[in-house]
C-alpha positions as a Python dict, from the first residue, in 0.01 Angstrom:
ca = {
    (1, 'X'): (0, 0, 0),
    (2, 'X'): (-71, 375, 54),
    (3, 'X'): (-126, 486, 384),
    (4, 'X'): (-490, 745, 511),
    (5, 'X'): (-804, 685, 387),
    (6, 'X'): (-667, 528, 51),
    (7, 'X'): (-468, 237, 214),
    (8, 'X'): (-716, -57, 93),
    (9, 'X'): (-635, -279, -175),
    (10, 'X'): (-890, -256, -474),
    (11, 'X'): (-956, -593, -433),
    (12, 'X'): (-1045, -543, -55),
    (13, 'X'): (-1233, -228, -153),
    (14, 'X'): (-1475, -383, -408),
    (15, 'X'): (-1579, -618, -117),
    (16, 'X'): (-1596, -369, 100),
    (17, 'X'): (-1871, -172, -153),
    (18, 'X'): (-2022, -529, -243),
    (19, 'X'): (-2092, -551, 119),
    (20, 'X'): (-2162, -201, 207),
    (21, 'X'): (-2468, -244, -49),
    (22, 'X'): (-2590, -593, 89),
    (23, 'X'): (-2605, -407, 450),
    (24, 'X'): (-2285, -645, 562),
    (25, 'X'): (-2066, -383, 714),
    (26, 'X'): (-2039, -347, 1074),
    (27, 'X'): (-2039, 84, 1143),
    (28, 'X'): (-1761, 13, 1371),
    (29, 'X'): (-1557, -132, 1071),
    (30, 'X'): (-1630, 158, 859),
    (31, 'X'): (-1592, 414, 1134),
    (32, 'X'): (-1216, 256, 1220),
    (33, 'X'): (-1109, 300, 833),
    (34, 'X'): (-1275, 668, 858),
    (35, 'X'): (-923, 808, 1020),
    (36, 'X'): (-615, 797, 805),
    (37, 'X'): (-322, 754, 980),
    (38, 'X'): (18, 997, 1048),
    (39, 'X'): (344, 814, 1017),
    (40, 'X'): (603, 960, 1273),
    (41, 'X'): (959, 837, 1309),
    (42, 'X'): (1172, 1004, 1579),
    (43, 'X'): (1415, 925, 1854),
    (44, 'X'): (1391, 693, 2160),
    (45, 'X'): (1390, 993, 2348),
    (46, 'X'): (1044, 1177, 2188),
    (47, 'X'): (791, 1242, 2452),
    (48, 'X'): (514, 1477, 2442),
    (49, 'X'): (203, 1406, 2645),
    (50, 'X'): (-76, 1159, 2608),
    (51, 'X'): (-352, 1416, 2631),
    (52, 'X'): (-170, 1618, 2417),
    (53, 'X'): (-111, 1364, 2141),
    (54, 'X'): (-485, 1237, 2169),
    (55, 'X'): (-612, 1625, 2131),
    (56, 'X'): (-419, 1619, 1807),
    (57, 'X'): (-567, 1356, 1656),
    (58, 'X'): (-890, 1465, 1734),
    (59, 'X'): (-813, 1810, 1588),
    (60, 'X'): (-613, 1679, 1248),
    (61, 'X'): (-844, 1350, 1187),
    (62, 'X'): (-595, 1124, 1205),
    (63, 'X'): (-419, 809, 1419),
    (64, 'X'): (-45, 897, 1451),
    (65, 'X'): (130, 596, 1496),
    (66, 'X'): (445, 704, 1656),
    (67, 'X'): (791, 483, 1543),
    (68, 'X'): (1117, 553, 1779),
    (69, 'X'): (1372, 431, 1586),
    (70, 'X'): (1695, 457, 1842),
    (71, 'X'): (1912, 665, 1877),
    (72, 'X'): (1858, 982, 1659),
    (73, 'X'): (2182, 892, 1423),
    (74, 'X'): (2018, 528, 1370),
    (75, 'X'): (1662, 682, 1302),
    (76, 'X'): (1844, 927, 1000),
    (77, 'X'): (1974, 596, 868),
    (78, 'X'): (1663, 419, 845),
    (79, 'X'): (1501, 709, 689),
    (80, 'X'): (1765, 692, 442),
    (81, 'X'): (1750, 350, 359),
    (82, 'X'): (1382, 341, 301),
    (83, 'X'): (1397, 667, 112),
    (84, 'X'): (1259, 440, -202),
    (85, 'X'): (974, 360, 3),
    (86, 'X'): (947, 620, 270),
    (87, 'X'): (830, 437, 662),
    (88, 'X'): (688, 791, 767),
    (89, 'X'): (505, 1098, 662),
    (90, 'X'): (680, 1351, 891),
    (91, 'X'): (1033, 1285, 1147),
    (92, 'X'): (1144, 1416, 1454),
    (93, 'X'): (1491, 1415, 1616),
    (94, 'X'): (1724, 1532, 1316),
    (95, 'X'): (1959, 1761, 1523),
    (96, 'X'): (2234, 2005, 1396),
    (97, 'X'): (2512, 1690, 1413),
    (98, 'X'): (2307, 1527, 1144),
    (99, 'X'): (2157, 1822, 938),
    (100, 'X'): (2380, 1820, 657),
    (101, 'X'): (2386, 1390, 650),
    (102, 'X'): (1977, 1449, 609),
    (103, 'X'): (2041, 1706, 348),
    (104, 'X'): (2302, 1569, 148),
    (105, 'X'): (2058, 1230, 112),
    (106, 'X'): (1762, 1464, 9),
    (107, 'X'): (1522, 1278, 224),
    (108, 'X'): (1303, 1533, 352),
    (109, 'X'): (1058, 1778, 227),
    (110, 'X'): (1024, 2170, 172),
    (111, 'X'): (772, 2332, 414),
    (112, 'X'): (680, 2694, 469),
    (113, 'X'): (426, 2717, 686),
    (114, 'X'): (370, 2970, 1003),
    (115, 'X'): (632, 2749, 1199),
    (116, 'X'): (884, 2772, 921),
    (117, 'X'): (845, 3163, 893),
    (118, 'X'): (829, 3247, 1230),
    (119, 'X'): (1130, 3374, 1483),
    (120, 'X'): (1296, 3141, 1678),
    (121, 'X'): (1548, 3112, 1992),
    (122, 'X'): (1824, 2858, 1728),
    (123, 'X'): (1793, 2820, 1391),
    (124, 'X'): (1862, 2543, 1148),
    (125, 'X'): (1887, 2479, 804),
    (126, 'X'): (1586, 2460, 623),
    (127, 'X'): (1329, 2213, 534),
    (128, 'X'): (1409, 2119, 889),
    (129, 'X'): (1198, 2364, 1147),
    (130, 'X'): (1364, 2372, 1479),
    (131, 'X'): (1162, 2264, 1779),
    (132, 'X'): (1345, 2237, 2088),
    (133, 'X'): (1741, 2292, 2181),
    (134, 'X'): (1971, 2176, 2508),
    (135, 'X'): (2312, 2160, 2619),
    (136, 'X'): (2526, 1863, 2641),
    (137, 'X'): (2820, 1944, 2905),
    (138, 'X'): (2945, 1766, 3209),
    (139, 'X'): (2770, 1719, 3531),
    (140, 'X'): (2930, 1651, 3887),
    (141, 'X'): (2806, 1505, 4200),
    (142, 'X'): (2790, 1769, 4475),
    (143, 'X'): (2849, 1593, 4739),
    (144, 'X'): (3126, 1392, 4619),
    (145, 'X'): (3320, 1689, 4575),
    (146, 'X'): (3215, 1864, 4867),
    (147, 'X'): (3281, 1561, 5118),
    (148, 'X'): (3630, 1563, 4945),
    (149, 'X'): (3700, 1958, 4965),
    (150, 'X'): (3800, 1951, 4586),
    (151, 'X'): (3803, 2195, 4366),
    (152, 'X'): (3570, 2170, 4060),
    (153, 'X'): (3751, 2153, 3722),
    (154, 'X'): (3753, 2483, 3503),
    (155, 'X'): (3941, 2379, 3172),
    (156, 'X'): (3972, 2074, 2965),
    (157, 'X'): (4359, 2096, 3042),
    (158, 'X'): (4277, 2036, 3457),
    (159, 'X'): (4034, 1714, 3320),
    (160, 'X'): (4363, 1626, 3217),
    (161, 'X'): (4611, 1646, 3470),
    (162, 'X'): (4754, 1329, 3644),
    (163, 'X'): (4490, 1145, 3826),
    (164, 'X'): (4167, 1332, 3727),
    (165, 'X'): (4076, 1166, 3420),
    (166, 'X'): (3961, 895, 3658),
    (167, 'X'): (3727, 1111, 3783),
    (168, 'X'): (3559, 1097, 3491),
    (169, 'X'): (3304, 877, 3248),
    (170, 'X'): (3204, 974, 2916),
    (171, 'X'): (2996, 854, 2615),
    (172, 'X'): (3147, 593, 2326),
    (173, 'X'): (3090, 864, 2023),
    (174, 'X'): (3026, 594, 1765),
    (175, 'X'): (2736, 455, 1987),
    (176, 'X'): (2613, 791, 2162),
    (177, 'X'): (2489, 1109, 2015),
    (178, 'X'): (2553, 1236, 2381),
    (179, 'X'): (2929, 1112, 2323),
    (180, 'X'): (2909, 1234, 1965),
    (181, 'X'): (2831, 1564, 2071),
    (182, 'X'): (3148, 1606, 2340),
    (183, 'X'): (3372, 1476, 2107),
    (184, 'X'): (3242, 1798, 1832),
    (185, 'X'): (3295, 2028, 2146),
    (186, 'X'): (3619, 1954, 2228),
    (187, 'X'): (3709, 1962, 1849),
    (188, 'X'): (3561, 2303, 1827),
    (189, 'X'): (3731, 2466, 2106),
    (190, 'X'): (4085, 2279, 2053),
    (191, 'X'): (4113, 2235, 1721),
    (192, 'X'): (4189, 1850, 1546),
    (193, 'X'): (4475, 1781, 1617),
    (194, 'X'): (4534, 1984, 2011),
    (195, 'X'): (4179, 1757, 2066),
    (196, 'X'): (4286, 1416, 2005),
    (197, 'X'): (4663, 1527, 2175),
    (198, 'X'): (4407, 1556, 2466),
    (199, 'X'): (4203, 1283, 2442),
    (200, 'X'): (4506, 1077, 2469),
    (201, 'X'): (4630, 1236, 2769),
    (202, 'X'): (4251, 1147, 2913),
    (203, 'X'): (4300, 783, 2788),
    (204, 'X'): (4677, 788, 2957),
    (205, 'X'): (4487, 920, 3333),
    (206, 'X'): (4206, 653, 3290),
    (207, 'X'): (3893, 843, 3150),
    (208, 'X'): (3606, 557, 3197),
    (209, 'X'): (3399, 494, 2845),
    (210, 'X'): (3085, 416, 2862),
    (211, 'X'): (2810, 250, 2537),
    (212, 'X'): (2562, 502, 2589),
    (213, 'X'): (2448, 766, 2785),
    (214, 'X'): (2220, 555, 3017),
    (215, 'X'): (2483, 326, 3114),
    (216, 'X'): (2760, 643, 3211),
    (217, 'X'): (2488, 855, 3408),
    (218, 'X'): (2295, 559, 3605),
    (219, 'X'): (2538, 285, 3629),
    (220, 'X'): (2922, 474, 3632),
    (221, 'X'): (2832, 821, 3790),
    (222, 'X'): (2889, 894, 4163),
    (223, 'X'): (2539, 997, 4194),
    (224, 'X'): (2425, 722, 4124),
    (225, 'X'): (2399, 362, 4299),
    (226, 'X'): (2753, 179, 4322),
    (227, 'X'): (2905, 482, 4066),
    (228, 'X'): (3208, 572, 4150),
    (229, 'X'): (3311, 850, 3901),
    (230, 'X'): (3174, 1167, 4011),
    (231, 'X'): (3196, 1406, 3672),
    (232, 'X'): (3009, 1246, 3344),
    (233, 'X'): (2871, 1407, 2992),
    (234, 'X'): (2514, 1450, 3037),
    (235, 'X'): (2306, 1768, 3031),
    (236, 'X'): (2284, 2110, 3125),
    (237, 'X'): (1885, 2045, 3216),
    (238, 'X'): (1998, 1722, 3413),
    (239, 'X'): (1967, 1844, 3751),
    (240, 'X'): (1614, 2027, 3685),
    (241, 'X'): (1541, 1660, 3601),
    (242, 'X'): (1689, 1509, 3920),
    (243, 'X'): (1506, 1698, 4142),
    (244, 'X'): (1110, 1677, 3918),
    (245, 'X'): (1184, 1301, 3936),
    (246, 'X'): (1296, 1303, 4290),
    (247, 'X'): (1089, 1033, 4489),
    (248, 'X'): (1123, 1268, 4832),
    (249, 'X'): (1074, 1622, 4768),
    (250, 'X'): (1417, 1814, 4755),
    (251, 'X'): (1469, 2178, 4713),
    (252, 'X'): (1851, 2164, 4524),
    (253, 'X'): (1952, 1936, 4291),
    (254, 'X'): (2229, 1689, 4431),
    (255, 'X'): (2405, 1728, 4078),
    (256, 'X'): (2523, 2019, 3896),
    (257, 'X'): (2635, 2150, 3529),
    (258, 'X'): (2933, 2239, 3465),
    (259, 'X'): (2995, 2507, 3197),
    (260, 'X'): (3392, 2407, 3127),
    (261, 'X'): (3515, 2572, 2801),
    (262, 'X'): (3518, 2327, 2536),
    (263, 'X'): (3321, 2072, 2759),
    (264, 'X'): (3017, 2217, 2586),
    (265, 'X'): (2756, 2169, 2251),
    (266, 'X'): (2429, 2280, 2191),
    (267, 'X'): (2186, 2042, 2047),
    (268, 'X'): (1943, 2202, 1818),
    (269, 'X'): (1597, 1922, 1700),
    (270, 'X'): (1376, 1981, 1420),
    (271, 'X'): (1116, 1841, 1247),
    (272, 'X'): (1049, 1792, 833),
    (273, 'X'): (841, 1656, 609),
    (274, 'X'): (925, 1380, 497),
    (275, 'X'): (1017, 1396, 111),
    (276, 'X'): (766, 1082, -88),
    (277, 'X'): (554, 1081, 253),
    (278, 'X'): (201, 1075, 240),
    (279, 'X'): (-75, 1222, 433),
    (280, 'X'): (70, 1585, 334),
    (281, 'X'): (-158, 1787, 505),
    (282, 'X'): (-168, 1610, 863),
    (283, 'X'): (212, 1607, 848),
    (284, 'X'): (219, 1988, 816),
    (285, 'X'): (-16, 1975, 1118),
    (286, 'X'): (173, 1811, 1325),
    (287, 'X'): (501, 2033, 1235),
    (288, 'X'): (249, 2342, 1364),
    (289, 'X'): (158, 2131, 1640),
    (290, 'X'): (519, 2084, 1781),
    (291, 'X'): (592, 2428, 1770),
    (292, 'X'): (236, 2540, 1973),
    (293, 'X'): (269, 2686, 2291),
    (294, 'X'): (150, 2402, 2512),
    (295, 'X'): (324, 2170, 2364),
    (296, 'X'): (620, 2390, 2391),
    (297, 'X'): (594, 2410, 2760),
    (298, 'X'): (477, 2063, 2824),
    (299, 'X'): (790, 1864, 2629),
    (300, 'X'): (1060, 2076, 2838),
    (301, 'X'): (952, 1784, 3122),
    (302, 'X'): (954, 1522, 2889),
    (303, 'X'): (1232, 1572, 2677),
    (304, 'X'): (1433, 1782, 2895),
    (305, 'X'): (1500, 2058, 2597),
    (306, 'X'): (1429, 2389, 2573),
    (307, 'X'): (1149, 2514, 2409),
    (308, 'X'): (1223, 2774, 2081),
    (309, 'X'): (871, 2941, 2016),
    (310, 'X'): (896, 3308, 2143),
    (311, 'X'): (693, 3384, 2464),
    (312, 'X'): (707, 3050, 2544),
    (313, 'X'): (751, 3034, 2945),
    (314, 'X'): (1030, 2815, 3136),
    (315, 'X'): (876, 2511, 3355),
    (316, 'X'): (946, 2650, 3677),
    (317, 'X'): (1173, 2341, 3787),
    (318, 'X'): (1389, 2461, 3475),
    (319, 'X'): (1534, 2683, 3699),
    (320, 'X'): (1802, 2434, 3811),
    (321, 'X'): (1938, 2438, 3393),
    (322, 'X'): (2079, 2759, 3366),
    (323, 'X'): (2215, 2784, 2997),
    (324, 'X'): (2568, 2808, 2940),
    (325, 'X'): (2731, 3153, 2844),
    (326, 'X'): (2904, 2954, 2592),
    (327, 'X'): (2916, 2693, 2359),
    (328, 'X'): (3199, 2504, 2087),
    (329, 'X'): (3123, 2367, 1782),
    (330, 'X'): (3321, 2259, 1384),
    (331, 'X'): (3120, 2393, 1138),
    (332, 'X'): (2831, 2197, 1005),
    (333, 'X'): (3014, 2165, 666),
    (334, 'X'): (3300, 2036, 857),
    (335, 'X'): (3070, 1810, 1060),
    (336, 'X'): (2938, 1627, 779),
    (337, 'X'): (3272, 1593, 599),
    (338, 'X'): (3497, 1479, 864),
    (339, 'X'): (3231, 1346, 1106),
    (340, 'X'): (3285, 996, 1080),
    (341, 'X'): (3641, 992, 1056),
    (342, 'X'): (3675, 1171, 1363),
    (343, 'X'): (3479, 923, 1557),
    (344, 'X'): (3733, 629, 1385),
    (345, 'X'): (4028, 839, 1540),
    (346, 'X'): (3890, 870, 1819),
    (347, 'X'): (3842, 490, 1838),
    (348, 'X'): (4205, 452, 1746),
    (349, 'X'): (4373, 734, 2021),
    (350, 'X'): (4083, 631, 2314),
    (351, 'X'): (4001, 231, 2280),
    (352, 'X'): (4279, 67, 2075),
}
């Protein structure tokens, strides 16, 4: 069954008309199938405001009905196992990690509008039109550190030396794109093989792995209640976001990033069409629509990113996620080809 204003069955629609004629049909009825509907899949992690969203809707005609399939590596899979039948018109959430997987499975769907053409802060690899970027990196606990008078690491190789690998808590890679996403950096700034010769030095000190990035940075981190390691993977914009969701008003963040060479990978997100999707024209809407000003400033609070549109200004409280100097990274081509057997050695050096 199509999906918009062409989504009834004929057999429904003849008795809709047979009605329609005898005076049968409630206005509400035909007022409700009036708006065709915008299929959206995206991450867990998707936020842009209510208002916003509703404003959209208004202004394209349409209901979006908004899917968050997972994590953003579980949401690429289900597009690509229900390529046959596509379950959305546009996607959110593919990020640079899973570019080339998206590409290879020719799932999405050329677009060149304004958003497509237009400068922005990262790039990536067309159909996909980048919306928002971040950092993921390590974070420590200030106080921790400072009631202890210790140093703050500065390489990979002091992560490493006897003892502080217990200081530590990082993400599974085959369960967390947050994991995923230190394991590339460390790769990228090492090398293969000088990587996993330190990631079994971290499993031989005690490194703490955690499912997800939830469980490391609320459950396992210092900062948090009953944590007791006080360095974990998270974000560079993580502290902005400890002190906006602060219940008592603070003026410094009690966390901070950590810009440790190798310890760091930016994220780049797009959105695409969505290649047999329907409702064509709202979807390129909504791609314009991510990339508008106001919703440009307004998702840096929700999703914690950074916005890409030129002229675009910070949210003040972004001021506590100063971007790293520097970043590591494979290439993508080396990404998708080796990707998933460096997560299974990792498996093999860290947890068996």
């Amino acid at each position: 069954m199509n999906h918009g204003i062409f989504s009834l069955s004929r057999r429904s629609a003849s008795v809709l008309l047979v009605a329609s004629t005898l005076g049968l049909v409630a206005p509400a009825v035909l007022a409700a199938d009036a708006a065709p509907e915008l299929r959206l899949l995206t991450h867990s992690s998707f936020g842009v405001p209510k208002p916003l969203l509703a404003q959209f809707e208004k202004d394209a005609g349409v209901k979006l009905r908004i899917t968050k399939a997972g994590d953003a590596g579980e949401m690429l899979n289900k597009l690509i196992l229900t390529r046959k039948a596509p379950i959305a018109d546009v996607v959110f959430g593919i990020d640079n990690t899973l570019a080339a997987k998206a590409l290879a499975a020719d799932v999405l769907d050329a677009y060149a509008g304004a958003a497509a053409q237009r400068p922005s802060a990262v790039g990536l690899p067309a159909p996909l039109v980048p919306v928002d970027y971040g950092y993921v990196t390590l974070n420590y606990d200030k106080a921790w550190f400072a009631k202890r008078a210790m140093a703050l690491p500065k390489t990979l190789e002091d992560l490493a030396q006897p003892g502080a690998p217990k200081l530590l808590v990082v993400q599974n890679p085959a369960t967390s794109s947050t994991g995923y996403a230190f394991l590339l950096a460390t790769i990228g700034a090492l090398g293969e093989e000088k990587a996993f010769d330190w990631w079994a030095r971290m499993r031989e000190g005690g490194v703490k792995v955690a499912k997800g990035w939830s469980e490391s940075y609320y459950v396992d981190f210092s900062n948090a209640t009953g944590g007791s390691y006080p360095l974990t993977v998270s974000y560079a914009s993580s502290p902005a976001a400890e002190v906006f969701y602060s219940k008592t008003k603070i003026n410094e963040p009690p966390t901070g990033s950590l810009s440790v060479p190798g310890a760091v990978f930016r994220q780049v997100e797009g959105v695409a069409l969505v290649k047999g999707g329907q409702a064509r024209e709202a979807a390129e809407k909504f791609i314009e629509f991510l990339r508008s000003p106001e919703v440009q400033k307004q998702m840096q609070t929700e999703m914690w990113m950074f916005p890409v549109e030129a002229g675009v200004a910070r949210a003040e409280v972004m001021k506590f996620a100063p971007e790293p100097a520097k970043f590591d990274s494979p290439s993508d081509k080396d990404i998708a080809d080796k990707g998933a057997a460096w997560v299974a050695r990792w498996t093999r050096v860290v947890l068996k």
